[in-house]
C-alpha positions in Angstrom: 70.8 -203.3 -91.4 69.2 -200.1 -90.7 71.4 -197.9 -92.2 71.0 -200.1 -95.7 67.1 -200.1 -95.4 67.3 -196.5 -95.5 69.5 -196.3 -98.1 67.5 -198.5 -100.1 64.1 -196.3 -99.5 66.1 -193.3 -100.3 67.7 -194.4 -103.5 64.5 -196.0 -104.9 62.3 -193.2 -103.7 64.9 -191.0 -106.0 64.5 -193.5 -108.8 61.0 -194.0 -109.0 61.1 -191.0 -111.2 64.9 -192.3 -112.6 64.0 -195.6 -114.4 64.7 -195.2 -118.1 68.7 -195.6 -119.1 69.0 -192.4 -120.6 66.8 -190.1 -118.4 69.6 -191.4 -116.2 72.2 -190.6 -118.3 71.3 -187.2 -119.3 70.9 -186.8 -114.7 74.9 -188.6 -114.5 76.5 -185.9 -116.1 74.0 -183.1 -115.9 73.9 -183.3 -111.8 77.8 -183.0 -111.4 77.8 -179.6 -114.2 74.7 -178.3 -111.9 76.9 -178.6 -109.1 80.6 -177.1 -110.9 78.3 -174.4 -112.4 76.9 -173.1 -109.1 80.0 -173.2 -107.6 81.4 -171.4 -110.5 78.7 -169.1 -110.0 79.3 -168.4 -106.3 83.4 -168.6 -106.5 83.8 -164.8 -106.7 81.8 -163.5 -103.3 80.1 -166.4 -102.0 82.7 -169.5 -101.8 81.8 -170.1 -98.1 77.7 -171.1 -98.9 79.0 -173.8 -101.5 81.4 -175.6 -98.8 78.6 -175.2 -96.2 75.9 -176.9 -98.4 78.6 -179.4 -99.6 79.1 -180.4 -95.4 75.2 -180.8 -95.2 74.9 -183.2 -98.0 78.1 -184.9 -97.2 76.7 -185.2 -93.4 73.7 -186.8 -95.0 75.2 -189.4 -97.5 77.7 -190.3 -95.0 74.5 -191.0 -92.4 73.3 -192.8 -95.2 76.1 -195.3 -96.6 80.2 -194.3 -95.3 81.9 -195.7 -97.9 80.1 -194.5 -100.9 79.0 -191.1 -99.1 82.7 -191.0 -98.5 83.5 -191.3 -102.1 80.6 -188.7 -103.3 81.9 -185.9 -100.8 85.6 -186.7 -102.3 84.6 -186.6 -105.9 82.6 -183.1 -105.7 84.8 -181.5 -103.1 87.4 -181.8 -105.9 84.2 -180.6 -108.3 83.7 -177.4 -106.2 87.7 -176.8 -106.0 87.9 -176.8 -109.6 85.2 -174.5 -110.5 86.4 -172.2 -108.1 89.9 -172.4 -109.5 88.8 -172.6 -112.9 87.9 -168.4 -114.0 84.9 -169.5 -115.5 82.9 -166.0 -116.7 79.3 -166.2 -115.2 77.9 -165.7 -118.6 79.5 -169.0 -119.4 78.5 -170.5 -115.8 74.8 -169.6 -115.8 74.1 -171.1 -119.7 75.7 -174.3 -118.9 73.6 -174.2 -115.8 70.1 -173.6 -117.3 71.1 -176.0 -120.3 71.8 -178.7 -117.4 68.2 -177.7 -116.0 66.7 -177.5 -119.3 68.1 -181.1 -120.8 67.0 -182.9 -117.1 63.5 -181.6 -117.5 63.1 -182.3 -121.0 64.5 -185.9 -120.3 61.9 -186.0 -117.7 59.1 -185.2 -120.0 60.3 -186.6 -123.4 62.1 -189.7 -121.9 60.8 -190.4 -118.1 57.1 -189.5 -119.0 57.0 -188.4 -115.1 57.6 -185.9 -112.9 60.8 -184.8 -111.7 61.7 -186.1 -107.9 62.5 -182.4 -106.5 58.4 -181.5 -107.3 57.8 -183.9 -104.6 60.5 -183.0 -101.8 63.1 -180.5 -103.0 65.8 -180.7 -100.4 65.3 -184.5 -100.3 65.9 -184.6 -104.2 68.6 -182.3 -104.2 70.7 -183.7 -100.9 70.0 -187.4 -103.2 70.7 -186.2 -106.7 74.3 -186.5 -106.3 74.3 -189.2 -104.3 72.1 -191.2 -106.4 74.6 -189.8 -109.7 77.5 -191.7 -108.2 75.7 -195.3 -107.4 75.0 -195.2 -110.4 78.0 -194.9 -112.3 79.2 -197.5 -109.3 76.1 -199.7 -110.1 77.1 -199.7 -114.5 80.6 -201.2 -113.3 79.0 -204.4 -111.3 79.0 -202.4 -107.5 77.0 -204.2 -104.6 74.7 -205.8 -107.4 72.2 -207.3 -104.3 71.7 -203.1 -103.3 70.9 -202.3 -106.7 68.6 -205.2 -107.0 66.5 -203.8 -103.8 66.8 -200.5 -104.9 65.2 -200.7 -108.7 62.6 -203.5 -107.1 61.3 -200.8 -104.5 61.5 -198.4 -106.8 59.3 -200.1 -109.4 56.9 -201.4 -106.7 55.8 -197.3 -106.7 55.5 -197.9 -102.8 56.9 -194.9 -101.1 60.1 -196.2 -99.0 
């Protein structure tokens, strides 16, 4: 019981700046090309920091829920694979990185009317960014609908968890 009250404060402290549908959207599938960009970015000399920062977050979401933790480190160690297998040109790598920066702030200003999470607690945001991206793709097709209840409640209660 714990372990799910902490998920719950984590996920709703991540979505109290995540509540509109498409400010989410725009974060689903600009998170995951954040993550194949940098890793695109780092295949040539640097291969080992992407795998290393990969175990930390995986540590956490696994502390955090085992099943869909699980799931998360699956689904971006395959991410990270591809982008390293991929020959992506770092020209190519850095625009579709800044244009994922550039479209989540701009859905933060234009669509969230708030501040982005990672202002507030940058490793926190960034270790729960891609976590957070995959409940919620779990959460469109009917997952654990009593989690996501507690989680947008908390978050729009704009109590810190």
């Amino acid at each position: 019981m714990a372990r799910r009250s902490r998920l719950v404060r984590e996920l709703a402290r991540y979505g109290q700046s995540h509540q509109t549908r498409a400010n989410v959207a725009v974060h689903v599938v600009c998170v995951p090309v954040l993550i194949w960009s940098a890793a695109s970015l780092l295949a040539v000399h640097h291969q080992r920091a992407a795998w290393v920062a990969l175990c930390l977050a995986s540590l956490r979401w696994l502390s955090l829920t085992p099943v869909v933790g699980g799931l998360a480190t699956v689904l971006y160690t395959c991410l990270i694979a591809h982008a390293f297998h991929a020959g992506v040109q770092w020209r190519e790598a850095i625009y579709l990185h800044l244009s994922s920066w550039a479209l989540q702030l701009l859905s933060h200003t234009f669509l969230e009317k708030k501040r982005p999470a990672f202002l507030d607690s940058a490793v926190q945001a960034f270790s729960t960014a891609p976590l957070f991206v995959v409940f919620d793709v779990l959460f469109l097709v009917g997952f654990d609908p009593a989690l996501r209840r507690d989680v947008e409640a908390l978050a729009a209660s704009k109590v810190p968890g």
